[in-house]
LODREN-18314 format. One record per residue (C-alpha): residue number from 0; residue in three letters; z, y, x. Coordinates in pm, whole numbers, plus 50000, padded with zeros to 5 digits. Layout:
REM LODREN-18314
@nr = NUM | rest = ALA | z = Z | y = Y | x = X .
...
This chain:
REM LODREN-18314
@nr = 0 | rest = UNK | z = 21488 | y = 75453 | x = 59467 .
@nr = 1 | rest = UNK | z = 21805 | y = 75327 | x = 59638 .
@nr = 2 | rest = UNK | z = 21994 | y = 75400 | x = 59310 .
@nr = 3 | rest = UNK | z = 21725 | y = 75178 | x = 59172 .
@nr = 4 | rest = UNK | z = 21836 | y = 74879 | x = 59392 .
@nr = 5 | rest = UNK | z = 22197 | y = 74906 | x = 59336 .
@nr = 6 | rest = UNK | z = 22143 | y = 74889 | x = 58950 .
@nr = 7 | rest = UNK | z = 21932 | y = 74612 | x = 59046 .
@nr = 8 | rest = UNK | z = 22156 | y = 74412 | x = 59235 .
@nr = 9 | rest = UNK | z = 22480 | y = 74483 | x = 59019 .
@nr = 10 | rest = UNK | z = 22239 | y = 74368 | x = 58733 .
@nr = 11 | rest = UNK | z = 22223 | y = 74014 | x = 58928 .
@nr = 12 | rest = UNK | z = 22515 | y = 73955 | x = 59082 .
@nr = 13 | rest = UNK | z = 22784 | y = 74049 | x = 58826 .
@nr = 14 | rest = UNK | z = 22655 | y = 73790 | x = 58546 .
@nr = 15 | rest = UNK | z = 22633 | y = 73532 | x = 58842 .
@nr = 16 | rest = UNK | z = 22981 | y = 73607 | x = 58952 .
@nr = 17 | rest = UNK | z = 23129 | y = 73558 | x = 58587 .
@nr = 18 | rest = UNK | z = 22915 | y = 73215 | x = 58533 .
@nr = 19 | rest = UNK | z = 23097 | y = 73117 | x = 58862 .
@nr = 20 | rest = UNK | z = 23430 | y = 73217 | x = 58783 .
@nr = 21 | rest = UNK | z = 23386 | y = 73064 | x = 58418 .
@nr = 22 | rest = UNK | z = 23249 | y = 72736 | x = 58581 .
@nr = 23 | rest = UNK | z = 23500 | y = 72725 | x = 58865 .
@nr = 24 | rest = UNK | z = 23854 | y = 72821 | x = 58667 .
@nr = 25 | rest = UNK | z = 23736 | y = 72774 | x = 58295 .
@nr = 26 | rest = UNK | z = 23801 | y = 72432 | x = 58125 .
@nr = 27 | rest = UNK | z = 23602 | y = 72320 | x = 57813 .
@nr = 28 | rest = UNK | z = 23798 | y = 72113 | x = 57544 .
@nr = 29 | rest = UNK | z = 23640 | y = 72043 | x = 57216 .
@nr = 30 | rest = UNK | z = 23768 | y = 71829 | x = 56957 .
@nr = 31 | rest = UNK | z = 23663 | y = 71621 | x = 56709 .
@nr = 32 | rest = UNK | z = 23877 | y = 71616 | x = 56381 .
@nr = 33 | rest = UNK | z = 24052 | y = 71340 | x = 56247 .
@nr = 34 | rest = UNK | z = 24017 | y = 71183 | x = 55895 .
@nr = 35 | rest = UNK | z = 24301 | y = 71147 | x = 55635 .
@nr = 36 | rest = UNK | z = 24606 | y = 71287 | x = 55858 .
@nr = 37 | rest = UNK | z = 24737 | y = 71366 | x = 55530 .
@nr = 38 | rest = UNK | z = 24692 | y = 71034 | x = 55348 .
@nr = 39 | rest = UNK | z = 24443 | y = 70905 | x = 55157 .
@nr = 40 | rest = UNK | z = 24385 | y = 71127 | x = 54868 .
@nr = 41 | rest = UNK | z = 24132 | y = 70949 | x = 54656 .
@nr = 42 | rest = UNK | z = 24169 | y = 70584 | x = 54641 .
@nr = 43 | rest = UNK | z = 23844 | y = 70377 | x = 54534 .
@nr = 44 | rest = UNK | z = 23879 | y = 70164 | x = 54262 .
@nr = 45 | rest = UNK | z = 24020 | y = 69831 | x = 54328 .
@nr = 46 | rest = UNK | z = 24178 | y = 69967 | x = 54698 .
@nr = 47 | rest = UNK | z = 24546 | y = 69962 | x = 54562 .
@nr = 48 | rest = UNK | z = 24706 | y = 69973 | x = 54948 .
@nr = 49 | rest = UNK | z = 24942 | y = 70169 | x = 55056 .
@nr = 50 | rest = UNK | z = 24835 | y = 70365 | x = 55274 .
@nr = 51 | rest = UNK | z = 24998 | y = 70489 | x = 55606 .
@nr = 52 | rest = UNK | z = 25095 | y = 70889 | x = 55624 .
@nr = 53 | rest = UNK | z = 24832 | y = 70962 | x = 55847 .
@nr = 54 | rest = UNK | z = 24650 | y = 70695 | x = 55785 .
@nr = 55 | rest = UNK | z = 24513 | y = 70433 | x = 56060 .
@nr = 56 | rest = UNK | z = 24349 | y = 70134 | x = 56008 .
@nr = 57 | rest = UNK | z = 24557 | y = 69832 | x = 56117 .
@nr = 58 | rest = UNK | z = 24554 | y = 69589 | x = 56410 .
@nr = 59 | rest = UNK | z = 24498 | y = 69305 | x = 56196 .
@nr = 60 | rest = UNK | z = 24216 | y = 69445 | x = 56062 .
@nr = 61 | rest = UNK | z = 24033 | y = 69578 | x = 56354 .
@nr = 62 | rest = UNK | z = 24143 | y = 69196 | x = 56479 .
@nr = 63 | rest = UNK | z = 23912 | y = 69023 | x = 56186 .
@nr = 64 | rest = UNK | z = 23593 | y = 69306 | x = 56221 .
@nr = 65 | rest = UNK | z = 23598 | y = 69204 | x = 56617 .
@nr = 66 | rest = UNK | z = 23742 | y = 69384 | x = 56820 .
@nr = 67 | rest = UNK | z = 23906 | y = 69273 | x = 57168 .
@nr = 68 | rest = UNK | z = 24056 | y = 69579 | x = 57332 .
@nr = 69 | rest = UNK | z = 24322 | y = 69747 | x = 57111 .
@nr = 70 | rest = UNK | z = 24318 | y = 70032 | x = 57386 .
@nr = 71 | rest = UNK | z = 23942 | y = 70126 | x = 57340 .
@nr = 72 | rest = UNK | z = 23701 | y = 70349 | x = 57109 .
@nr = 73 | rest = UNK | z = 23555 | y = 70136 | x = 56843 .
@nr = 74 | rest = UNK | z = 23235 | y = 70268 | x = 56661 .
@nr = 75 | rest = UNK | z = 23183 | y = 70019 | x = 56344 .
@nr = 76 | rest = UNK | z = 22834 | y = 69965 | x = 56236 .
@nr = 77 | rest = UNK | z = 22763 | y = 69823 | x = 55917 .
@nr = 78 | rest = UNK | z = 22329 | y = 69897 | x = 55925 .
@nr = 79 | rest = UNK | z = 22137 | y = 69664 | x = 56128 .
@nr = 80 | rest = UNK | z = 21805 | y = 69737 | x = 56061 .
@nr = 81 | rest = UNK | z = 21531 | y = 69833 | x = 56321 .
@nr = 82 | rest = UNK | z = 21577 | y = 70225 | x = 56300 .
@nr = 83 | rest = UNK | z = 21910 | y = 70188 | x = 56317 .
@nr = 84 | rest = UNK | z = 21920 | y = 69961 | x = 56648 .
@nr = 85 | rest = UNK | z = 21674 | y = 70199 | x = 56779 .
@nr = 86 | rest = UNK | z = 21937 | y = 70493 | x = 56758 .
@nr = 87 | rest = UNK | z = 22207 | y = 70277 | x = 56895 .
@nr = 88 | rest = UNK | z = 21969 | y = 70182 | x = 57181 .
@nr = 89 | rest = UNK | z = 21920 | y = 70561 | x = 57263 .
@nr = 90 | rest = UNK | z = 22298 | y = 70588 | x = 57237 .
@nr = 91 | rest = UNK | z = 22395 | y = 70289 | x = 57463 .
@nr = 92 | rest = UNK | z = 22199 | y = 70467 | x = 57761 .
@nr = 93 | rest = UNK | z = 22423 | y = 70736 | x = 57754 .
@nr = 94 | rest = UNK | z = 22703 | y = 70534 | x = 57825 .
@nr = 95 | rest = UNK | z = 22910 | y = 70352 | x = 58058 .
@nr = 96 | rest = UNK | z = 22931 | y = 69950 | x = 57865 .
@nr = 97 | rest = UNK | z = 23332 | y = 69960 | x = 57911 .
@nr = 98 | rest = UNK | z = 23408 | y = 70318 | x = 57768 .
@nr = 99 | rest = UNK | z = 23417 | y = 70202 | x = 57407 .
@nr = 100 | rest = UNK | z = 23371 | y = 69874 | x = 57173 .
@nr = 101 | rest = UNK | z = 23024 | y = 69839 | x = 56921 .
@nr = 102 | rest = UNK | z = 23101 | y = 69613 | x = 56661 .
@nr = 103 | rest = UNK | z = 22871 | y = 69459 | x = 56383 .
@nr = 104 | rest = UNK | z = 23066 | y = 69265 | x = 56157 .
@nr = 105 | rest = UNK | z = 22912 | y = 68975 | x = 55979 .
@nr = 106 | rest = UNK | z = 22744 | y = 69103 | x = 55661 .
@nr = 107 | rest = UNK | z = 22748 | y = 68725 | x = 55503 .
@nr = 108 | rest = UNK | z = 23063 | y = 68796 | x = 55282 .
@nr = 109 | rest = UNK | z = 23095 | y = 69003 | x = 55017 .
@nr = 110 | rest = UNK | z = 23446 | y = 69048 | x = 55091 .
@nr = 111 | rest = UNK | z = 23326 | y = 69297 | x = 55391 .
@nr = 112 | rest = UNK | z = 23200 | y = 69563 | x = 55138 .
@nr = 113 | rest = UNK | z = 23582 | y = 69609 | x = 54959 .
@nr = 114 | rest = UNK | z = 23737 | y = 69623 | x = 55325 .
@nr = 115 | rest = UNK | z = 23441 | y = 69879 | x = 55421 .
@nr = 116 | rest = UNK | z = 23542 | y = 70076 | x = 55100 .
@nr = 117 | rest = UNK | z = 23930 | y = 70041 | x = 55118 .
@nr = 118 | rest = UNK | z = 24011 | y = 70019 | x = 55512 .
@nr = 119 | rest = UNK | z = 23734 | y = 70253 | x = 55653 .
@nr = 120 | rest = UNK | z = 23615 | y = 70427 | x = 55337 .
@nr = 121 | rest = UNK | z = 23301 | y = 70368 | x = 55447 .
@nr = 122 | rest = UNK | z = 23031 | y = 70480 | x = 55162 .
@nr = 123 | rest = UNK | z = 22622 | y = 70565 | x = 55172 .
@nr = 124 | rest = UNK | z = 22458 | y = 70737 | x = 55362 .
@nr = 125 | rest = UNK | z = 22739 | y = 70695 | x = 55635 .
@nr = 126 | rest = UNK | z = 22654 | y = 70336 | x = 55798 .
@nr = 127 | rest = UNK | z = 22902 | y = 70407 | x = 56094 .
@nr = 128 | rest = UNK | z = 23271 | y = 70499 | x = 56172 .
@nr = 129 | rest = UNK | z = 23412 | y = 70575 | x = 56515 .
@nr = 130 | rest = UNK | z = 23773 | y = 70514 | x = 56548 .
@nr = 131 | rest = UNK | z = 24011 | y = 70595 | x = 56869 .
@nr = 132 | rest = UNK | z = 24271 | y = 70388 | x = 57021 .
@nr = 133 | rest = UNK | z = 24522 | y = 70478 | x = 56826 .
@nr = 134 | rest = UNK | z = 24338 | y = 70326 | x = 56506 .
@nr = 135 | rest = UNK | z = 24252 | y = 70664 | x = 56364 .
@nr = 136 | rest = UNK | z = 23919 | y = 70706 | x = 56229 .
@nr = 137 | rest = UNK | z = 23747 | y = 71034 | x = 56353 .
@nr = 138 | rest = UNK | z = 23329 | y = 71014 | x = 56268 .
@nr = 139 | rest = UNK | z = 23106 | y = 70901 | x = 56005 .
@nr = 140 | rest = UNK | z = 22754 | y = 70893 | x = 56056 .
@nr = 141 | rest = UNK | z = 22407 | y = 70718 | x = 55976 .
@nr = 142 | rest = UNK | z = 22234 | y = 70611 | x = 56259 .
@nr = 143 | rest = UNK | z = 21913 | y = 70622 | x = 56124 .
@nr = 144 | rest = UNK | z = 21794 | y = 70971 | x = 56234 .
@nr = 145 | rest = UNK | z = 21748 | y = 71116 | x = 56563 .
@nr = 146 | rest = UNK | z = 22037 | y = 71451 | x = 56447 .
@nr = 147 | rest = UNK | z = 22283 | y = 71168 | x = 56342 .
@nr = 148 | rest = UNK | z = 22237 | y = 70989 | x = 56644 .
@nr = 149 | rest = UNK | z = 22271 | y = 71316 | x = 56865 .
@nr = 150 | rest = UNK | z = 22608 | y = 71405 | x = 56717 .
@nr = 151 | rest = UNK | z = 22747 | y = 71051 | x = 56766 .
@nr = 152 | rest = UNK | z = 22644 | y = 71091 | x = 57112 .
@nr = 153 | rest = UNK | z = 22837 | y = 71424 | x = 57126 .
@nr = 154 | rest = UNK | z = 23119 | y = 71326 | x = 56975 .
@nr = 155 | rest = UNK | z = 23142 | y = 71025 | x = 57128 .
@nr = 156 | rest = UNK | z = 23127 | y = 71197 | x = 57447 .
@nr = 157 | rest = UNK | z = 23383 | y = 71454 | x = 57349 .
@nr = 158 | rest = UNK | z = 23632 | y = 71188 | x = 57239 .
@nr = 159 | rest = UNK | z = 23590 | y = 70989 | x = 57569 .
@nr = 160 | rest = UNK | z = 23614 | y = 71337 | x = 57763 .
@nr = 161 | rest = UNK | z = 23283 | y = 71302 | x = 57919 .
@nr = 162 | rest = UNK | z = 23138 | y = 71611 | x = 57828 .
């Protein structure tokens, strides 16, 4: 019986003690990968840039789609419709107003379809691109379903460390 107890106890206590030591000295760092650090491989029709080696999109144009912090996480939204602000609106709970920058650009000129093509290669189903502060584009998703919406959330999370 006593042998029992010990084989009982050790059974307990030793996962417990390596959940604490992973939770007290381990550190978790995920990442999220980032798009076209090679270049831009295959160039739409009509896009004839040149492109940065890796590629980030430019000042000027995060300047025109909005944006007013150069030093913040930008996620891009091109979809407006119901479904999609109702994914957004489960997103924005999850975070802090000032961590990042939600932008949707006007859709009244045609002219924002090409730059959605050639500066953020932007293309259905994706209706969304996050991009760091350093310009560099590192999601695509469509905000229309609840998975989509989940790994924004996590990768948003992961990017801003708050994970």
């Amino acid at each position: 019986m006593r042998r029992k107890v010990i084989y009982l106890l050790l059974a307990l206590i030793l996962p417990v003690s390596v959940f604490i030591f992973l939770r007290s000295f381990g550190k978790n760092k995920f990442s999220i990968p980032v798009y076209y650090e090679l270049g831009i491989e295959d160039k739409e029709p009509g896009c004839a840039y040149a492109y940065s080696v890796p590629y980030r999109v430019s000042d000027s144009i995060m300047l025109q789609m909005g944006r007013t912090n150069n030093n913040t996480v930008t996620l891009l939204v091109v979809d407006t419709s119901s479904i999609v602000k109702v994914g957004l609106n489960r997103m924005l709970g999850e975070f802090d107003p000032s961590d990042f920058q939600l932008l949707f650009p006007s859709t009244d000129s045609g002219a924002l379809d090409h730059w959605y093509a050639c500066f953020f290669f932007l293309h259905k189903p994706w209706s969304a691109v996050l991009i760091d502060s350093e310009n560099r584009i590192r999601g695509y998703y469509s905000p229309n379903t609840r998975e989509e919406v989940d790994r924004m959330i996590v990768e948003m999370k992961i990017l801003l460390e708050k994970y």
